[in-house]
C-alpha positions in Angstrom: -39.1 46.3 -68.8 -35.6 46.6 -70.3 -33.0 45.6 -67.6 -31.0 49.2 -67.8 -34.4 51.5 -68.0 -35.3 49.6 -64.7 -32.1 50.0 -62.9 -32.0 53.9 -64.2 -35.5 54.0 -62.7 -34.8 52.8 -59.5 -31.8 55.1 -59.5 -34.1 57.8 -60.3 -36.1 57.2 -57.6 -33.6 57.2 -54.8 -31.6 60.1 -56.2 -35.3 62.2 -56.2 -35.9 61.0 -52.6 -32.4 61.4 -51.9 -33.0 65.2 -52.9 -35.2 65.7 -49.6 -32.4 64.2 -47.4 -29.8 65.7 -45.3 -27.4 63.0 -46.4 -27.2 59.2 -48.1 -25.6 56.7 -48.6 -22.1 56.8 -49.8 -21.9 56.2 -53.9 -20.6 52.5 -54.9 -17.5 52.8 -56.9 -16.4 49.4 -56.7 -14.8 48.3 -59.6 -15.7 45.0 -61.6 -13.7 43.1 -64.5 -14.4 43.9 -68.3 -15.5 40.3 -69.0 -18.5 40.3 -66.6 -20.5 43.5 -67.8 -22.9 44.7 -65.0 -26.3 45.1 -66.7 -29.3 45.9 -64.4 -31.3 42.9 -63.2 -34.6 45.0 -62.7 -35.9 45.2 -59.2 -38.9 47.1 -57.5 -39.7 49.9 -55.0 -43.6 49.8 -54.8 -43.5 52.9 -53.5 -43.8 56.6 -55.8 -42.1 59.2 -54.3 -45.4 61.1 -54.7 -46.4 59.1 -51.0 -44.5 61.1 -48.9 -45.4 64.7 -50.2 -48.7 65.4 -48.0 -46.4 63.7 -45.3 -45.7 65.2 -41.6 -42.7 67.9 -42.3 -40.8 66.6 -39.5 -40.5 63.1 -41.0 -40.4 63.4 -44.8 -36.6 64.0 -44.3 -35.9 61.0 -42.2 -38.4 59.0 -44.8 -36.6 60.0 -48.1 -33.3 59.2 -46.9 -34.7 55.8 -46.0 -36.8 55.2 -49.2 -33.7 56.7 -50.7 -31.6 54.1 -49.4 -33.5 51.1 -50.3 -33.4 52.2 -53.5 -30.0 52.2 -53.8 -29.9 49.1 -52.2 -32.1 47.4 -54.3 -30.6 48.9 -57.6 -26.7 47.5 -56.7 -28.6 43.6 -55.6 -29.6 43.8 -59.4 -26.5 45.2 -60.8 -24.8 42.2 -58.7 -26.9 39.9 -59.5 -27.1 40.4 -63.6 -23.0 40.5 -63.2 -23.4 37.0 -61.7 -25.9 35.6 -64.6 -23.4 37.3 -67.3 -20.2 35.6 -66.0 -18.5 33.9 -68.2 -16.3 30.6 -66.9 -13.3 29.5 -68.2 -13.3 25.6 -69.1 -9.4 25.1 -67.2 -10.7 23.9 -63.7 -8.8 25.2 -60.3 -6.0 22.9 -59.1 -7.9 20.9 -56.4 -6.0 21.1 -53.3 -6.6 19.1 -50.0 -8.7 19.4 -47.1 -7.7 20.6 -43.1 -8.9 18.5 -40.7 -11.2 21.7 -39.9 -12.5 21.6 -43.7 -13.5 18.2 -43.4 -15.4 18.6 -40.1 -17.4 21.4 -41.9 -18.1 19.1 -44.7 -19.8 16.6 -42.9 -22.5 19.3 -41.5 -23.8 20.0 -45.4 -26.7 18.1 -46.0 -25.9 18.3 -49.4 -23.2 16.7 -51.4 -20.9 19.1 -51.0 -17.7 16.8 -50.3 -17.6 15.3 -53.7 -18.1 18.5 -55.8 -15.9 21.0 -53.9 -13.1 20.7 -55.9 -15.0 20.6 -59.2 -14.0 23.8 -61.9 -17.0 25.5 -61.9 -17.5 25.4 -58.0 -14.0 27.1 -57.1 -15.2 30.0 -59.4 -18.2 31.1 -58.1 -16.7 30.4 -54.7 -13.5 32.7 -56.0 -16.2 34.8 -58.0 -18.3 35.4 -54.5 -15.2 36.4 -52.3 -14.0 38.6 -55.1 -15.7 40.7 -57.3 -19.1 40.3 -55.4 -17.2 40.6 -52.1 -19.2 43.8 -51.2 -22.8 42.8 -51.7 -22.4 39.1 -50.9 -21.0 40.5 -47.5 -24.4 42.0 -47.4 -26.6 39.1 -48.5 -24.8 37.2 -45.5 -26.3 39.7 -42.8 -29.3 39.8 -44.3 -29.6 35.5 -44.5 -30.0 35.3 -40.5 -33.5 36.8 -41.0 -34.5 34.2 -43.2 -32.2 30.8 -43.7 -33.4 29.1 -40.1 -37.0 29.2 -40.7 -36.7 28.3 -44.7 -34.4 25.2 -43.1 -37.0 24.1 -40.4 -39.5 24.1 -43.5 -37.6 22.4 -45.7 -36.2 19.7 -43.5 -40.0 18.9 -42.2 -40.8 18.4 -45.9 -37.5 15.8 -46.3 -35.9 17.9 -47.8 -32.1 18.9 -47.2 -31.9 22.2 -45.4 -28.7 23.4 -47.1 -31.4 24.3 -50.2 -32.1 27.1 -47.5 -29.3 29.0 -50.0 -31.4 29.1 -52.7 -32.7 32.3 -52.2 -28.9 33.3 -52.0 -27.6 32.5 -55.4 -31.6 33.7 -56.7 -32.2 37.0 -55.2 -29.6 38.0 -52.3 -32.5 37.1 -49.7 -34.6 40.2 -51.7 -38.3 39.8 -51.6 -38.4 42.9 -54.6 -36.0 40.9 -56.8 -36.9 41.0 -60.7 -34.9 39.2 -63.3 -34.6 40.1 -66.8 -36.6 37.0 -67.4 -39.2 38.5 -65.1 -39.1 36.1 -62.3 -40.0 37.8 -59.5 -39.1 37.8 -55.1 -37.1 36.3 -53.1 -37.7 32.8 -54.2 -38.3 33.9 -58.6 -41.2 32.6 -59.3 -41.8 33.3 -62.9 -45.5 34.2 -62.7 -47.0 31.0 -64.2 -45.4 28.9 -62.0 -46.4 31.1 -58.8 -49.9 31.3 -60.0 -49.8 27.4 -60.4 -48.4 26.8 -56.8 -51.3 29.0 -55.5 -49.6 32.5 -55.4 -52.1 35.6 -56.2 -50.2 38.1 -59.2 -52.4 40.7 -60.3 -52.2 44.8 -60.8 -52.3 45.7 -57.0 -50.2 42.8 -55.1 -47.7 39.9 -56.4 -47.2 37.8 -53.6 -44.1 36.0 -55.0 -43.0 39.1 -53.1 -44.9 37.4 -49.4 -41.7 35.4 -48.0 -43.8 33.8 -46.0 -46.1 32.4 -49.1 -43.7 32.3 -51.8 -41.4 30.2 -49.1 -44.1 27.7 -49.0 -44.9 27.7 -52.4 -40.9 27.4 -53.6 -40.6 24.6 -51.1 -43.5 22.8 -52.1 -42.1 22.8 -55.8 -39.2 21.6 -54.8 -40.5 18.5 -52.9 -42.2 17.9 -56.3 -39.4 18.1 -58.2 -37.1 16.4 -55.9 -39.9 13.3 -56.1 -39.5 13.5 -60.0 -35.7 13.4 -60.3 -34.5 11.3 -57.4 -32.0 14.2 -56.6 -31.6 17.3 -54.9 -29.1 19.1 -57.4 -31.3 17.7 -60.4 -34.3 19.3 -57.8 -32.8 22.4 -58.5 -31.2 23.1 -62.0 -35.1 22.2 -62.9 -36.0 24.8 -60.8 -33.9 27.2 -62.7 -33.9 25.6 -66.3 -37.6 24.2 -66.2 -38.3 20.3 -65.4 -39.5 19.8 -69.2 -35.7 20.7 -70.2 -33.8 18.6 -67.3 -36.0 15.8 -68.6 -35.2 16.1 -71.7 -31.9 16.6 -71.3 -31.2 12.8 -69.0 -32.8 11.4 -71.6 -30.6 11.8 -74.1 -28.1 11.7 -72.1 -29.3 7.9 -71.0 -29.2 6.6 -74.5 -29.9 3.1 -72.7 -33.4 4.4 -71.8 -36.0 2.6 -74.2 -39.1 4.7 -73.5 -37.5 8.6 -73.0 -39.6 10.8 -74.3 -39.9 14.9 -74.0 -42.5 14.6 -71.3 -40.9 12.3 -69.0 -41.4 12.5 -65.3 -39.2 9.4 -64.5 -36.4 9.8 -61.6 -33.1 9.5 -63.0 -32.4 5.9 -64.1 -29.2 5.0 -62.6 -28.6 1.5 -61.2 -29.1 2.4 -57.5 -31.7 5.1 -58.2 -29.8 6.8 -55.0 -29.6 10.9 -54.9 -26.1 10.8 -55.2 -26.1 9.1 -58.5 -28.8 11.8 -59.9 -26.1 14.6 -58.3 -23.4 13.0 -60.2 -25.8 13.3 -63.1 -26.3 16.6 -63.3 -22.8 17.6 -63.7 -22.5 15.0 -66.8 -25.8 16.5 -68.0 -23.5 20.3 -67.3 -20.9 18.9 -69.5 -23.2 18.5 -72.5 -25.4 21.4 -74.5 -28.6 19.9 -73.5 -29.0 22.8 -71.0 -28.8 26.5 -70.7 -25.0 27.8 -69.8 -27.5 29.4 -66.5 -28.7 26.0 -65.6 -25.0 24.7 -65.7 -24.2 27.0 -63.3 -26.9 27.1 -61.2 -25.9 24.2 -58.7 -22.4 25.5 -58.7 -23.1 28.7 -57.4 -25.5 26.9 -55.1 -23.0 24.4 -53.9 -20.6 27.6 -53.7 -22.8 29.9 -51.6 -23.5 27.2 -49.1 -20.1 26.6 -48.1 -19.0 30.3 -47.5 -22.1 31.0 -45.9 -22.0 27.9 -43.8 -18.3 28.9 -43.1 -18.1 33.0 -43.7 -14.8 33.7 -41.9 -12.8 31.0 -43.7 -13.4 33.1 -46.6 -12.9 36.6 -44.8 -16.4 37.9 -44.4 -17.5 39.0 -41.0 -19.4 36.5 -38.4 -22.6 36.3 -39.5 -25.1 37.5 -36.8 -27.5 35.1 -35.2 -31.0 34.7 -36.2 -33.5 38.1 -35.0 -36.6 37.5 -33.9 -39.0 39.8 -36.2 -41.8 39.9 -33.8 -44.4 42.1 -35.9 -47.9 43.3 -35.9 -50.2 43.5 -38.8 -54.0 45.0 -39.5 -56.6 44.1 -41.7 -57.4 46.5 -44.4 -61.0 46.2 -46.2 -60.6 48.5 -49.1 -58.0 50.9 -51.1 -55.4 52.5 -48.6 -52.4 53.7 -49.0 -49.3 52.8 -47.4 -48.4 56.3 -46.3 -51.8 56.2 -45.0 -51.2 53.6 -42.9 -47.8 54.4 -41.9 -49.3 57.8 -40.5 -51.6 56.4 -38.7 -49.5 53.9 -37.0 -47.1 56.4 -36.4 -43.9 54.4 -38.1 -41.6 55.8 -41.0 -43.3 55.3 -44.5 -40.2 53.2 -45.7 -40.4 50.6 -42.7 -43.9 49.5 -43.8 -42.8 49.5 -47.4 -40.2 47.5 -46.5 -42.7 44.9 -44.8 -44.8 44.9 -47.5 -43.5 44.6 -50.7 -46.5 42.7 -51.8 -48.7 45.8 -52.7 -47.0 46.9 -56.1 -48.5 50.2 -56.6 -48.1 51.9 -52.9 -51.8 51.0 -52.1 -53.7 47.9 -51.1 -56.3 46.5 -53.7 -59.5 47.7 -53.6 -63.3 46.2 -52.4 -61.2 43.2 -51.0 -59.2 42.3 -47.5 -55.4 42.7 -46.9 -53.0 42.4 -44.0 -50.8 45.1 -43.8 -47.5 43.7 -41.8 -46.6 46.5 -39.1 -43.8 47.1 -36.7 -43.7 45.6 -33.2 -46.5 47.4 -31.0 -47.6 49.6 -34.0 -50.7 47.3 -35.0 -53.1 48.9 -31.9 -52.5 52.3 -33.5 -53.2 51.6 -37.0 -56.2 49.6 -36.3 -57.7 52.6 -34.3 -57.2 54.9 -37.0 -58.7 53.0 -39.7 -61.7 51.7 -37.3 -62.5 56.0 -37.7 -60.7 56.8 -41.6 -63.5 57.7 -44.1 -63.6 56.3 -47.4 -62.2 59.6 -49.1 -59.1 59.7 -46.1 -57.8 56.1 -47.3 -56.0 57.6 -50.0 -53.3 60.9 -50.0 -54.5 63.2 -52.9 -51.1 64.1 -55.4 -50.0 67.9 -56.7 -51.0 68.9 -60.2 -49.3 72.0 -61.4 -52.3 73.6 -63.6 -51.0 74.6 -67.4 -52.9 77.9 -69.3 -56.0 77.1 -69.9 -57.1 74.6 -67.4 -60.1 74.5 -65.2 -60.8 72.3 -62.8 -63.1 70.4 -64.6 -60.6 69.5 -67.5 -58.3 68.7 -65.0 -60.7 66.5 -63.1 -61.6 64.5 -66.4 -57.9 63.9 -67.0 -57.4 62.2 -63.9 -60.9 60.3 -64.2 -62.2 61.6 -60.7 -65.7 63.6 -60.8 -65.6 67.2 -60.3 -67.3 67.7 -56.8 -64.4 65.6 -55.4 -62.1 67.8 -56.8 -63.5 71.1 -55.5 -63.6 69.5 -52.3 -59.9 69.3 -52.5 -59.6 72.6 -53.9 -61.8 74.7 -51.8 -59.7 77.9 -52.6 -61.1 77.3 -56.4 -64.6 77.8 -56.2 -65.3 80.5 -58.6 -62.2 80.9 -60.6 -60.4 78.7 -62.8 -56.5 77.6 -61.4 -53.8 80.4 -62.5 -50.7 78.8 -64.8 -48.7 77.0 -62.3 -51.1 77.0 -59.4 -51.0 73.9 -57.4 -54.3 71.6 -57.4 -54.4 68.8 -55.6 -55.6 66.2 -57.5 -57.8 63.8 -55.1 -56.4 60.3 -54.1 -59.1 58.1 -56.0 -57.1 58.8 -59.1 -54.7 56.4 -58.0 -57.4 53.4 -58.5 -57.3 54.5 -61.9 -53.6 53.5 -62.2 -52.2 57.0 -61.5 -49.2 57.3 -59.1 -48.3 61.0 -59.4 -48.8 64.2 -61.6 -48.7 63.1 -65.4 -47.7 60.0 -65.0 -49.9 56.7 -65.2 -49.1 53.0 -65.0 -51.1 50.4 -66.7 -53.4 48.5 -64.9 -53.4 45.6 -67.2 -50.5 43.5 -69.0 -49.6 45.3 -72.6 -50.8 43.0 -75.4 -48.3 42.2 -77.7 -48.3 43.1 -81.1 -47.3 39.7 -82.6 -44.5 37.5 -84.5 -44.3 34.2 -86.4 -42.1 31.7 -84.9 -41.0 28.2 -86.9 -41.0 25.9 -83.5 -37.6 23.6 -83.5 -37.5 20.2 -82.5 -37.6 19.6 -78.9 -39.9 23.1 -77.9 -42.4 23.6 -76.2 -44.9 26.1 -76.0 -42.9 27.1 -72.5 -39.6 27.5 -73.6 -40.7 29.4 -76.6 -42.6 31.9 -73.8 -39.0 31.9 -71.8 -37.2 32.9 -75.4 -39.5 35.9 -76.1 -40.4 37.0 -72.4 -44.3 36.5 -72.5 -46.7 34.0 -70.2 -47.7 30.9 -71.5 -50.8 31.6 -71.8 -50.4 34.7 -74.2 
């Protein structure tokens, strides 16, 4: 999906639930410089507003101003985070300027090399970039890293790796589990879906769970050990996570002319005389200073090395204390078949948007049908929710949508355009037993529709991938069938 058709679509939706609100949020009229255009870096809602119309009436308020609001919230991460991609840095590098005695203490607590690289041009941008124009949502990405940055440490560290790559997610996705990038790399930790599906992570039409923190955290961390084991290094570890391993590769082997045997497929740690991690750190930035690599990828461990020293030290570059980690002690039920989130939500008794906020796994509002998923819950909400679904029947599990009849329409016709059999229908239209629906007449249309990929009155989603129509491509030296995928936005295997 185009980058500005998503953002307008998440707009769309929180300006529609927004509608049902007694108030929002404020509008976000920070400005930003001409030279880093703000161009929406998609992100996703799996939510339709459609959830909340058969709601309670005294929570559908309180409900749309939250979905309303995360939304929003989710629309200005991408519009940051597509100004951050589009950046353009100037080649003069920042005057370096000596350390405090306080500075240096700090420096010895990064577990990555961030003593020798402070100083370096491309670092005191994104560090002047971050407490500048991105001020406002980085501010927010720091409150938002308690939840998540000690336990991503504790996993990484027990791997061997250093925990400062707990800032990953930082630079990737503002610690958002919904994040999309125009390249389609999705959550928290952007998995591009081959990759996810390689390290074990299930993406199909009803849940993507690069968008599971807790399984996309082990996945992301378990492709960084491997990659940390190929390179030697952990700032090598990490522009291959962004640029691809195949490319970083590639790239130190032309950049070791002395190396006999490089080839394009070569998985050997960087050959430097003492093979030690520093050494492959220092070789990254010669590999940055070359065009072997995307200008992304050259800035990738910048940013990185950038984000971990304000958020390490927050007040030295005026942002507020950052808050101390928050237990999220939460419940969860198993669902066997099809349900929908408002379904659940009702039944635990918790705002819609909390348990879409949990669960930003389930893409299309529902949970997958004729298979088991946990549905994460609020604290103390699980015993609820349980108990309702222990006595739902199958045609309770998901909320019927309005269809606003046109002239003409009976409810037959109207049951074959939705794909649900007639009987159904009637039984969620008793009034319509022996005459056909009036021109504007409300029908509700019953909620097995929605297995059939429809989310709300004329308005379907796919339920497989589009197939493309097809180009010829002349392949340049060097390519492989994976950077040819990145260059025109499809999986490898199509």
């Amino acid at each position: 999906m185009p980058r500005r058709i998503a953002l307008f679509s998440a707009l769309l939706l929180a300006s529609c639930a927004a509608h049902q609100a007694a108030s929002g949020p404020a509008p976000d009229n920070a400005s930003r410089p001409a030279d880093t255009p703000a161009q929406a870096k998609p992100t996703s809602v799996p939510v339709d507003s459609t959830l909340v119309s058969h709601a309670s009436e005294s929570v559908v308020s309180l409900d749309s101003a939250k979905l309303a609001a995360l939304a929003r919230d989710s629309a200005l991460d991408a519009a940051m985070l597509d100004r951050i991609s589009a950046a353009r840095i100037s080649d003069s590098a920042v005057p370096p300027s000596a350390p405090t005695e306080a500075e240096t203490a700090t420096l010895r607590s990064f577990d990555i090399d961030v003593k020798n690289f402070e100083e370096h041009g491309r670092v005191k941008y994104w560090v002047n970039f971050f407490t500048g124009p991105a001020r406002e949502r980085m501010a927010i990405w720091l409150q938002r890293m308690p939840r998540y940055e000690p336990g991503f440490r504790a996993q990484l560290v027990a791997r061997g790796l250093p925990g400062d790559l707990a800032y990953l997610p930082l630079i990737e996705s503002g610690y958002s589990p919904s994040a999309v990038s125009r390249s389609k790399a999705v959550g928290m930790w952007q998995f591009m879906r081959g990759t996810g599906k390689l390290y074990g992570l299930a993406v199909d039409v009803w849940v993507d769970e690069r968008r599971d923190v807790t399984k996309a955290t082990d996945a992301a961390i378990r492709y960084l050990h491997d990659l940390t084991n190929r390179f030697g290094s952990p700032y090598l570890a990490a522009a291959a996570y962004n640029g691809g391993p195949g490319r970083i590769g590639r790239g130190l082997a032309r950049l070791d002319t002395s190396s006999e045997a490089a080839t394009a497929d070569d998985s050997s740690t960087v050959a430097e005389e003492d093979g030690s991690p520093q050494a492959g750190d220092m070789a990254f930035f010669l590999l940055a200073d070359t065009r072997y690599i995307r200008k992304e990828t050259k800035d990738y461990v910048p940013k990185l090395i950038a984000a971990a020293m304000i958020a390490k030290q927050p007040e030295r570059y005026g942002f507020p204390a950052v808050s101390k980690a928050k237990s999220d002690a939460l419940d969860s039920v198993v669902v066997s078949d099809a349900t929908g989130l408002d379904v659940v939500a009702r039944l635990a008794g918790v705002p819609l948007a909390d348990i879409v906020e949990l669960n930003p796994v389930f893409v299309r509002g529902l949970t997958p049908p004729k298979r088991a998923a946990v549905v994460r819950l609020p604290s103390g909400a699980g015993e609820n929710a349980a108990r309702g679904l222990a006595d739902l029947s199958a045609g309770e599990r998901l909320t019927g949508f309005d269809h606003h009849a046109k002239a003409g329409e009976t409810l037959a016709t109207i049951a074959k355009k939705y794909g649900v059999a007639l009987p159904a229908m009637r039984a969620s239209n008793p009034g319509y037993g022996s005459r056909a629906p009036r021109r504007g007449e409300t029908i509700t249309v019953p909620g097995e529709a929605r297995l059939l990929g429809w989310v709300g009155e004329n308005r379907k989603v796919p339920l497989t991938e589009p197939k493309a129509s097809g180009t010829t491509y002349r392949v340049k030296p060097g390519e492989t069938l994976g950077t040819i995928a990145r260059h025109f936005h499809v999986s490898v295997a199509q």
